[in-house]
C-alpha positions as CSV (number, residue, x, y, z in Angstrom):
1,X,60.3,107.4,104.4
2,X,61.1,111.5,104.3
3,X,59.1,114.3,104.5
4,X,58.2,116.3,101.8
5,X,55.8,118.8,104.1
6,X,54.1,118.9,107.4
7,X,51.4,120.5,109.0
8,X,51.6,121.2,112.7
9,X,48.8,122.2,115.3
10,X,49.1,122.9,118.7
11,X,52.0,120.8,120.8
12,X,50.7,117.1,122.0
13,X,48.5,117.0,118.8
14,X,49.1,114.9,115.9
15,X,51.2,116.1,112.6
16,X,50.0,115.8,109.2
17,X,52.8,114.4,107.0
18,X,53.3,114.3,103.0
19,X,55.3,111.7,101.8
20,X,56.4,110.6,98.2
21,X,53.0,107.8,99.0
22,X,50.5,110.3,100.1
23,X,49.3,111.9,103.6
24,X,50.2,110.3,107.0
25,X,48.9,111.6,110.2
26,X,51.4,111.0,113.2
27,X,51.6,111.5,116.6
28,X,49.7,111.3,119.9
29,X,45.8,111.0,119.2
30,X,45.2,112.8,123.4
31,X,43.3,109.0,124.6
32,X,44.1,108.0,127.6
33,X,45.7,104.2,128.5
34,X,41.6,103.3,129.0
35,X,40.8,104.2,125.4
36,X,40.9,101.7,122.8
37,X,42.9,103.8,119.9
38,X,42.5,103.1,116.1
39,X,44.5,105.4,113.3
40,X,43.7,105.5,110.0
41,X,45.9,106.6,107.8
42,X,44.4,108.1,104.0
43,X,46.6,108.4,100.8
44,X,45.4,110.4,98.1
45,X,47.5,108.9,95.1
46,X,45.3,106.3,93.1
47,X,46.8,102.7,94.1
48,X,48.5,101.8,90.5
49,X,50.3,104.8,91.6
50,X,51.4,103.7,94.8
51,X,52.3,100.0,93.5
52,X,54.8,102.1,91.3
53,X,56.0,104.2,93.8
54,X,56.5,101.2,95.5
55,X,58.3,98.8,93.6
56,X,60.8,101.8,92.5
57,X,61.6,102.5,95.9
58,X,62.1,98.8,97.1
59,X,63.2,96.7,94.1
60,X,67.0,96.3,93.3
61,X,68.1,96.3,89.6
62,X,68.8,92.6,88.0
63,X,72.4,93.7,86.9
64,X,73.8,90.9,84.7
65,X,77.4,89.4,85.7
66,X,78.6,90.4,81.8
67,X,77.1,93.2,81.7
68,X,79.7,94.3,79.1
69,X,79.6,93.4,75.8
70,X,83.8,93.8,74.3
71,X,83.3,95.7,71.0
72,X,85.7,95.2,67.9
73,X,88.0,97.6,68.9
74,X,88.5,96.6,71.7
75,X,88.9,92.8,70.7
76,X,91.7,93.3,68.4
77,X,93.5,95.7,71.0
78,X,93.2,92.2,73.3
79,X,94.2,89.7,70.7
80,X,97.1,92.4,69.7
81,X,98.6,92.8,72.9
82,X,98.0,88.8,74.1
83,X,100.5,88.3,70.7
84,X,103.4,91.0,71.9
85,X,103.1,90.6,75.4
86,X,107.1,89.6,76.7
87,X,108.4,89.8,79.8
88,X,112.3,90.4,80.3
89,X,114.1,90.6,83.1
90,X,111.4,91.7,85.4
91,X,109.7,94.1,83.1
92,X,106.7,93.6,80.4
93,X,106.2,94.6,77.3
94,X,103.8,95.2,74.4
95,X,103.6,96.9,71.2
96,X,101.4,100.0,70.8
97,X,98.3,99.5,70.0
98,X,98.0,101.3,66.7
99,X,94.8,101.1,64.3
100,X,96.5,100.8,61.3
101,X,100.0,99.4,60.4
102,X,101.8,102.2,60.6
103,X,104.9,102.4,59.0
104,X,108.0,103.2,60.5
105,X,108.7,106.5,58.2
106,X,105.2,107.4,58.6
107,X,106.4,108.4,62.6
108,X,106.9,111.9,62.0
109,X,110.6,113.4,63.8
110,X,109.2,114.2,67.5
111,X,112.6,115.7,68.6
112,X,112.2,119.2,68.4
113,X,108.8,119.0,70.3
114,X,110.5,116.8,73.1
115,X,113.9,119.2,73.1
116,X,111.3,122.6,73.6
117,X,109.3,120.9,76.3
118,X,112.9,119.6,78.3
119,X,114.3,123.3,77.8
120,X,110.9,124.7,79.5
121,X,111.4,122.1,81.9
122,X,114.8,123.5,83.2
123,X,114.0,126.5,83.0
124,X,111.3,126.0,85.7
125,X,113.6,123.9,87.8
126,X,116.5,126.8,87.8
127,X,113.8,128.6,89.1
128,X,113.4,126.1,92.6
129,X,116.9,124.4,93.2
130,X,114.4,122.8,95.6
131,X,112.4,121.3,93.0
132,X,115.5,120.6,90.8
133,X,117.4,118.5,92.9
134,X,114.1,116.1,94.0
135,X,113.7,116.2,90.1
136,X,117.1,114.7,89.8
137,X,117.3,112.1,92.4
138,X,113.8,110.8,91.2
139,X,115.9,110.3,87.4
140,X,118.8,108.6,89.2
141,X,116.3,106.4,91.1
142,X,114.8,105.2,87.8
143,X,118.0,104.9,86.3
144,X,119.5,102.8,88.5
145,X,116.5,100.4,88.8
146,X,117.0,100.2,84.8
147,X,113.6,102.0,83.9
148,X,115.9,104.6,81.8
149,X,119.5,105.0,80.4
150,X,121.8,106.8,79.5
151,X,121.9,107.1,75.7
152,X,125.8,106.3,74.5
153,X,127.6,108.7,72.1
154,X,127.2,105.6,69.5
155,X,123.6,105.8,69.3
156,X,123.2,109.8,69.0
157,X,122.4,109.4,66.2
158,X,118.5,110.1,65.7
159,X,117.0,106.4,64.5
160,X,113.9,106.7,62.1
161,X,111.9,104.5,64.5
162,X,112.3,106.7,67.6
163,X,109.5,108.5,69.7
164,X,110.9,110.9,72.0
165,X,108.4,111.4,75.4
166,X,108.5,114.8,76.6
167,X,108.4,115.1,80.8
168,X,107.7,117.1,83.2
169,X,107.3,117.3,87.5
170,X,104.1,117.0,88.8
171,X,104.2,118.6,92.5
172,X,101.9,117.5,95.0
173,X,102.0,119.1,98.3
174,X,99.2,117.0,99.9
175,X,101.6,114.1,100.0
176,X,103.4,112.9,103.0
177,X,105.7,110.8,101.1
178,X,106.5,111.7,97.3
179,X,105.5,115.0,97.2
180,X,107.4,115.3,93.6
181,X,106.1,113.2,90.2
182,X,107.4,112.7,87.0
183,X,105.3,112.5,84.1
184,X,105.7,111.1,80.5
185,X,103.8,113.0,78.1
186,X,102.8,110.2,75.7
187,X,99.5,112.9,74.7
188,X,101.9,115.3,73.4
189,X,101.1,116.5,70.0
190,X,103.4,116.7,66.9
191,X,102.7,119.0,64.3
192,X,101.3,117.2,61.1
193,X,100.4,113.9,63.2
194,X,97.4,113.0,65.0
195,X,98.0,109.2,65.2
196,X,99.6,109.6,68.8
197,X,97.8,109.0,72.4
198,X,95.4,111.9,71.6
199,X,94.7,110.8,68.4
200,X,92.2,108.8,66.8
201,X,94.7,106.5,65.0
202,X,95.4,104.3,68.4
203,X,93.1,101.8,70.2
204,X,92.1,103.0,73.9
């Protein structure tokens, strides 16, 4: 139990200690081996005080196993992705989670957002040369374990049902390892649309 205050006399005699239960008195009472010693020992809280006191600082919660009740939103996010969950050639996939069935000319044209952001992106990495060539053998890396691809001159063209991801490095100088991330801004906003990742129009 911790102090809250004591009061000290002269060394060799006893201390008078506060406590969140009351007074204690501590210490060496000055009887010799001979004596027979009794201590007493005096709160001055009432005792449905104490009980309380007590039982808050001893008992451990009752937490329930299922503590956590799934709420509707997040029930049809499950049932939603148990339906378009595929796996292909060593890689899962699902559909995104929106609210409502969005339809596919109701994604707004995210290509000019994404094209800024990857022109303020090299323009920091022409800064470091350092930092641009870790950038680049990180997107070879993830292109040839198939996470990206090329895009061929036959599919330039700009599809309606397209949603460009903006990127940028992450450094971390702390690492031993990767010192250099890459990170997919799926929270970037688009003028006119709030349905995206920050939005309120997808399920968390």
């Amino acid at each position: 139990m911790y102090s809250i205050q004591d009061v000290k006399g002269n060394p060799g005699e006893p201390i008078a200690r506060l406590n969140p239960l009351g007074w204690t008195c501590i210490g060496n009472l000055g009887s010799t081996p001979t004596e027979i010693q009794t201590n007493f020992t005096f709160v001055s809280k009432p005792s449905d005080e104490i009980t309380k006191l007590i039982h808050q600082y001893w008992d451990i919660p009752n937490i329930p196993e299922n503590s956590h009740t799934i709420n509707q939103d997040e029930k049809t996010t499950m049932e939603r992705t148990e339906k378009s969950l595929s796996y292909q050639d060593g890689r899962y996939s699902i559909v995104i989670p929106w609210k409502s069935e969005i339809k596919t000319q109701q994604i707004p044209d995210t290509y000019p957002v994404a094209e800024q952001r990857l022109r303020n992106t090299e323009k920091r990495l022409l800064r470091s040369p350092l930092l641009a060539k870790s950038y680049d053998e990180i997107i070879q890396k993830h292109q040839e374990k198939g996470y990206i691809r090329k895009v061929p001159p036959e599919e330039e063209k700009k599809p309606n049902n397209v949603w460009y991801l903006p990127h940028f490095p992450i450094i971390r100088s702390e690492k031993q390892t990767t010192k250099i991330r890459i990170v997919f801004d799926a929270a970037a906003q688009t003028p006119g649309f709030t349905e995206g990742n920050d939005g309120e129009g997808m399920y968390e």
